[in-house]
N, C-alpha and C positions, 0 to 999 in steps of 0.2 A: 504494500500500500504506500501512496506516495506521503513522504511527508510535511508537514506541514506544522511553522509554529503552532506550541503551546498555548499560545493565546493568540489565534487565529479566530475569533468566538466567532465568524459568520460561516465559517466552513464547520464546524464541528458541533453548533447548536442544534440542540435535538430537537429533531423535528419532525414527529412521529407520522407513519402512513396511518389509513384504517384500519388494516390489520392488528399493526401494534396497538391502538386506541384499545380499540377489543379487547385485544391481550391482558392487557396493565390493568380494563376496569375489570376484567373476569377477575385475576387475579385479587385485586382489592376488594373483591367484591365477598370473594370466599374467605380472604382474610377476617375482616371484621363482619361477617355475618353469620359464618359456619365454623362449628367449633372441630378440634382436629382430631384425627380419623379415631385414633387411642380414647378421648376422655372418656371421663368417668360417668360426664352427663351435659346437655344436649340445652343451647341456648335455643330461646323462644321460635326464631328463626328454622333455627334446625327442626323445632319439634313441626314446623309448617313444609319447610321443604329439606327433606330426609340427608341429613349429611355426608349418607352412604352414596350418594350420585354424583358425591364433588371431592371427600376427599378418603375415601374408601377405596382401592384397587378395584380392577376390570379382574384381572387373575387370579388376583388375592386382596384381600384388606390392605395388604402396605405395601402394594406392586402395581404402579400403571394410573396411578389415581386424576382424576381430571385437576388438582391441582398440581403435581406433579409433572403433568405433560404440557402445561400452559407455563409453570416456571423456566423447563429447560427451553420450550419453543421460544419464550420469550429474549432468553439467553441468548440462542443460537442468532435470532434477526440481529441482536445491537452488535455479536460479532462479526458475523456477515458485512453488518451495516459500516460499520465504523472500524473494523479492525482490533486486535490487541495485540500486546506486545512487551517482552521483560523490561525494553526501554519505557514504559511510559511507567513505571515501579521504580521506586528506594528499595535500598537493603532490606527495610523494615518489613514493606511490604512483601517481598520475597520468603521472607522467615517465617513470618505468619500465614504462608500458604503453605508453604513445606511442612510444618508445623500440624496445620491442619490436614495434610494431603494424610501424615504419616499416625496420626491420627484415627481417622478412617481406618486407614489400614490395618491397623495392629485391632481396633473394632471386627472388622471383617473376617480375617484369620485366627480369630480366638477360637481356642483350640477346645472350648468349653461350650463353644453356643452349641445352641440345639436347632435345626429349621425344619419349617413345614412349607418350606417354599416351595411351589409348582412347578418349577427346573428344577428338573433333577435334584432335589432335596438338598442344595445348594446352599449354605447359608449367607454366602454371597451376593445371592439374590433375592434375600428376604426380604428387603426394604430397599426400595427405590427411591426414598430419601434421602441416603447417602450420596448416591449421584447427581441426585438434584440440587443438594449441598455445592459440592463437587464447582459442577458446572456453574451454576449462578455465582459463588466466589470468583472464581477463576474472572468471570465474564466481570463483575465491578470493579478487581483488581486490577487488570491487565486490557481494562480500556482507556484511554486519554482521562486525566483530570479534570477537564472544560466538559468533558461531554458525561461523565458520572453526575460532576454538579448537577447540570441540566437534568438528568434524568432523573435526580432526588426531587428537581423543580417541578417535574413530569408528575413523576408518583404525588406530589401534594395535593394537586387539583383534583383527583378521585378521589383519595383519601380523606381529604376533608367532607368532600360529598357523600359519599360512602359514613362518614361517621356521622354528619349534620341527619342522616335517615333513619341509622342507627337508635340515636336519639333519639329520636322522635319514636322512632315503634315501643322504644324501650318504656316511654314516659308514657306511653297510650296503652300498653299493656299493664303498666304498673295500675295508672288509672280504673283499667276495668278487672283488674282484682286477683289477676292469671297468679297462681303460685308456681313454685317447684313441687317435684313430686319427686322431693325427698326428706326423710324424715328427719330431720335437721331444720327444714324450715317449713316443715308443714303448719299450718294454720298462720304464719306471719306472712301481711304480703309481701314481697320482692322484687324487685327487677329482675329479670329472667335473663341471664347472661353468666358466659364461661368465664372461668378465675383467668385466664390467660390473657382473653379479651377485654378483660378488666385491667393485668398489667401493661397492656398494649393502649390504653386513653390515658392510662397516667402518664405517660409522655407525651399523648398530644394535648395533653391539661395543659401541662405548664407551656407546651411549646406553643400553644394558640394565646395564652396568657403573655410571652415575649412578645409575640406578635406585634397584640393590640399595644403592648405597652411601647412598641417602636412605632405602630404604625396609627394606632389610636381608633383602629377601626372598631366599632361593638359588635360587629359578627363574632368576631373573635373572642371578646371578653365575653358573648352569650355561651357562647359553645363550652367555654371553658368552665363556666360556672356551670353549666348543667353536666359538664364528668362531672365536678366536684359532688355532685347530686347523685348524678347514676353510683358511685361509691357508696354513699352515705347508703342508699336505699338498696344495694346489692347484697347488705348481708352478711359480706365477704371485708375480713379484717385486712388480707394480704394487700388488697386495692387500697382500700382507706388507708394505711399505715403511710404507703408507699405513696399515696397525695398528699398528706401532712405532713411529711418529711422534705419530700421536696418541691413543697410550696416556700416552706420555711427557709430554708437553704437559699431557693432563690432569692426571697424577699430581704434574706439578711446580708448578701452576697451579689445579687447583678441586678434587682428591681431598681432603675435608676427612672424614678418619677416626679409629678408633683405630689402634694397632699391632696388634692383632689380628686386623681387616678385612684390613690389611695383608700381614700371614704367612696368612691364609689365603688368597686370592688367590695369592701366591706359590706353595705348598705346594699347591695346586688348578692351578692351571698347570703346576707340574711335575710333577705324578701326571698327567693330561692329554698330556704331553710326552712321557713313559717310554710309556702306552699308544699312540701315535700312534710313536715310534721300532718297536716292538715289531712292529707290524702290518705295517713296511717289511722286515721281515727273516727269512727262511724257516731260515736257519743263523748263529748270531747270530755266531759266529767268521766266518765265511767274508765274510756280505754285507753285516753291521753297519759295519764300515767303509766299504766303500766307497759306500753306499749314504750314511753320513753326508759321506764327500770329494762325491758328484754335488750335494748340499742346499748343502753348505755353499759349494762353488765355486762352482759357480751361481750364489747371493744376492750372494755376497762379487765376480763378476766386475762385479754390475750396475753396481758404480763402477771399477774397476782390470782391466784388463786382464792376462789369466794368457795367457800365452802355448805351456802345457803344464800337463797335468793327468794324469800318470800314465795311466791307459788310459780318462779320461777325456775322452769326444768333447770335438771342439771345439765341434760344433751345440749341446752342451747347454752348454757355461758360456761360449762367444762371448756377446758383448755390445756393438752397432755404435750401437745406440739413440742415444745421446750424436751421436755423429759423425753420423748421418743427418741428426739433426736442427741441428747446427750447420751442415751442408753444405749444407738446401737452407732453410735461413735466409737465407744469403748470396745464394744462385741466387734465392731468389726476388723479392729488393729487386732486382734488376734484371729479372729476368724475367715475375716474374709483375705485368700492368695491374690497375687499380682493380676493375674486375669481374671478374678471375679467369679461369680456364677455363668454368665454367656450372654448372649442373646438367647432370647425364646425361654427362656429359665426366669423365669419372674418370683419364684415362691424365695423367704429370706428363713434363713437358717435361725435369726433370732428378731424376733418383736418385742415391744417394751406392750403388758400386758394382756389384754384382749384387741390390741391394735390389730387390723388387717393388713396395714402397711405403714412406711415410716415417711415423716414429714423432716427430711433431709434431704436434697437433690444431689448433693457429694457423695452421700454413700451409698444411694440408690444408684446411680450413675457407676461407683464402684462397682457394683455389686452386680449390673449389668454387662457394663462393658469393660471393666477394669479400673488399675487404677492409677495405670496411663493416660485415662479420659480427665481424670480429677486432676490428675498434673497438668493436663491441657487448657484446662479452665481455670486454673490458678496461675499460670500465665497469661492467660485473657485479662484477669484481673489486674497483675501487673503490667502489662500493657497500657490499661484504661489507668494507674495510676500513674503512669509515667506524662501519656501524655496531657492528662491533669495538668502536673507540675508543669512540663514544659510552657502551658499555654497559661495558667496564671500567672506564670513569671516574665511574661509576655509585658511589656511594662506598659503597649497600649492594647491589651484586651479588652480593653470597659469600652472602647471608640468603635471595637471594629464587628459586625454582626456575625460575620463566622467564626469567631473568636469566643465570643458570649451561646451561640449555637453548641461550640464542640463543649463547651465548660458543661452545659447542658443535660450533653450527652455522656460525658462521662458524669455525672452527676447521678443520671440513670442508671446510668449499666452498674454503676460500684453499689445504688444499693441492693439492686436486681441481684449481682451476684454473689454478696454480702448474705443477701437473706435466702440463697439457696438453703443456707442450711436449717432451712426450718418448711422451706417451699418443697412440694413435692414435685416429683421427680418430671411430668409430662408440662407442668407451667417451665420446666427450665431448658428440656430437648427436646418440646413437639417442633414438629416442621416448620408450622406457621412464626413459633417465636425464634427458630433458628433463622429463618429467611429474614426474619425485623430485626435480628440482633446481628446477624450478617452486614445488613444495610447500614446501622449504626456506625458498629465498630469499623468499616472499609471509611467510611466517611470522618471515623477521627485520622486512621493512620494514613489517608489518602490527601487529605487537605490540612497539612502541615503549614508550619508558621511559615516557614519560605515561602509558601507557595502563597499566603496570603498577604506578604511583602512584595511577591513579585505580579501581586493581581493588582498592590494599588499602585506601584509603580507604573504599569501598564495604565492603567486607568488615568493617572497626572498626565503621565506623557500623551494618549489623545485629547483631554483639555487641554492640553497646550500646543498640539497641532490644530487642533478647532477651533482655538483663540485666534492663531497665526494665521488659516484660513479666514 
């Protein structure tokens, strides 16, 4: 392919056909509306149109799946389209594909898995997610810099659409009273939505929050205040935690506003708050309390043990999470070997009481696929810290938007992978959040501070041709 500067932005601006249009929205579409192929249980969405048609295999459940074959097809065009190449990669970049390639690998050849794959009982070919991995890294790594941007610019425009719909079915189902049908939240309404898809708006919470607060647009600041809601009213502590944490964070660290941004924000979340209480309570004497003792006990057990909650179950504000995961921390430095149980081998040699599984994604990950994988995620981690530091020591990060973006995102990912160890194991390796933490992390180690030195360099130097013109 011929080349051409780096910052040629009219030849390399992505500029999608129909095809690709299709592509991207399918893709976004199954992201935030269908949950993935493994969970344990099925957003409101999925319960309307069956999960199994999108991200369930043709030959098998985790072989051939229509998301899977829209990932790589998608892959394959912007290679086709635009080329890749180890020149358009840093070192960095290179290390963290080999990394990852070898990874995979030592996953694959585990000498432990078990399959029920439909080739030749192969366990190489049990999961068609690895190569879907695979290829879509490869393809964000090893395309131009200028044309990844774009294509992050690309993916925003559905995904904000896709999630503004979201919202709305979420808050119209909550309204008309739909529960889960499971015994955890029976008779409490809820917002009908997967824990995964839950940690997937906590990032476009705060990211639609940067927005407004750069751009001032109130799209932005509505959107953002109604995740803060779909949390509150999911149920689900791993979401809400993971929005309070890094609301705060942000606020005390890159919200660079007036006081009046400030109080409205405020004053928009709690008009937000009151509408969202309201909708809990059919007799506001009768249910309003106790309705706020189940929310409040609940969040408030996830660190403190309550031992009695007025004629509140114990199923609903129990909280073993913590203890599960220190228990089979311990069990597993002695128990579980270097390669783990396998693939396809799901049962664990040791549980912290009547648990059916554990709420650690480190040792469940061990325990699957080795604990080669856990080492490979604990470099991920360190990754995301390093280029943390690099980029707050950036002495003008507060001035520049992709600066405050990446601070953002590693902001993300650290408490993401922070609280693996308490997150079970499918919110941390399904498909859908490996393809979004994919995206992430190529975008921190891909748009480095040079490169955002020599974008505004670039940028001076045409106002100063356009001056002299």
């Amino acid at each position: 392919m011929k080349k051409h500067s780096e910052y040629h932005f009219n030849n390399y601006y992505f500029k999608p056909d129909v095809i690709t249009n299709v592509l991207i929205y399918s893709i976004v579409f199954i992201v935030i509306f269908i949950t993935d192929r493994t969970a344990t249980y099925s957003s409101n969405f999925s319960n309307i149109v069956s999960n199994t048609l999108l991200t369930r295999g043709f030959l098998h459940p985790a072989f051939f799946s229509v998301f899977d074959l829209l990932i790589i097809t998608f892959s394959f065009r912007i290679i086709i389209k635009f080329g890749t190449s180890i020149t358009y990669a840093n070192n960095r970049i290179v290390l963290f594909f080999i990394l990852t390639l070898l990874m995979i690998f030592l996953t694959i050849v585990n000498p432990n898995n078990h399959s029920s794959s439909p080739i030749y009982g192969l366990a190489l070919f049990s999961d068609l997610s690895n190569y879907t991995h695979i290829i879509f890294l490869y393809t964000l790594l090893f395309v131009r810099r200028r044309v990844f941007i774009n294509i992050l610019r690309w993916f925003f425009k559905p995904i904000t659409i896709m999630i503004a719909i979201q919202v709305i079915i979420l808050y119209l189902s909550h309204i008309g009273g739909f529960t889960k049908e499971i015994l955890l939240f029976g008779g409490y309404k809820s917002i009908l939505t997967a824990e995964d898809i839950l940690l997937i708006f906590v990032f476009f919470q705060i990211l639609f929050l940067h927005i407004y607060n750069k751009s001032n647009n109130m799209i932005y600041l509505i959107l953002s205040i109604l995740l803060i809601g779909i949390q509150i009213l999911s149920f689900r502590r791993a979401g809400f935690f993971f929005t309070l944490i890094i609301n705060v964070l942000y606020y005390l660290f890159l919200y660079r506003s007036t006081n009046y941004k400030i109080k409205l924000f405020i004053l928009s979340s709690s008009i937000v708050i009151l509408i969202i209480m309201s909708f809990n309570y059919n007799d506001i004497l009768n249910v309003l309390p106790h309705s706020v003792k189940v929310y409040v006990f609940r969040f408030f057990a996830a660190f403190v043990e309550i031992e009695t909650a007025n004629n509140i179950g114990r199923d609903i504000i129990a909280n073993q999470h913590f203890d599960e995961s220190s228990f089979v921390f311990q069990n597993a430095l002695t128990k579980l070997k270097f390669w783990g149980n396998g693939y396809g081998r799901e049962e664990f040699s040791f549980l912290y009481k009547n648990s059916t599984g554990i709420h650690n994604a480190y040792i469940a990950v061990w325990n699957r696929f080795g604990l080669f994988a856990v080492i490979y995620y604990l470099y991920i981690m360190l990754l995301v810290f390093i280029e943390f530091l690099q980029t707050i020591l950036f002495k003008r990060f507060r001035d520049h938007n992709l600066c405050i973006v990446k601070i953002i995102i590693c902001i993300y990912l650290s408490l993401f992978l922070l609280t693996g160890w308490i997150l079970i194991m499918q919110n941390f390796v399904g498909i859908k959040m490996i393809i979004f933490r994919s995206l992430l992390l190529v975008a921190l180690i891909k748009i480095d501070i040079f490169y955002i030195l020599s974008l505004e360099k670039f940028s001076r130097q045409n106002q100063i041709n356009n001056s002299l013109n």
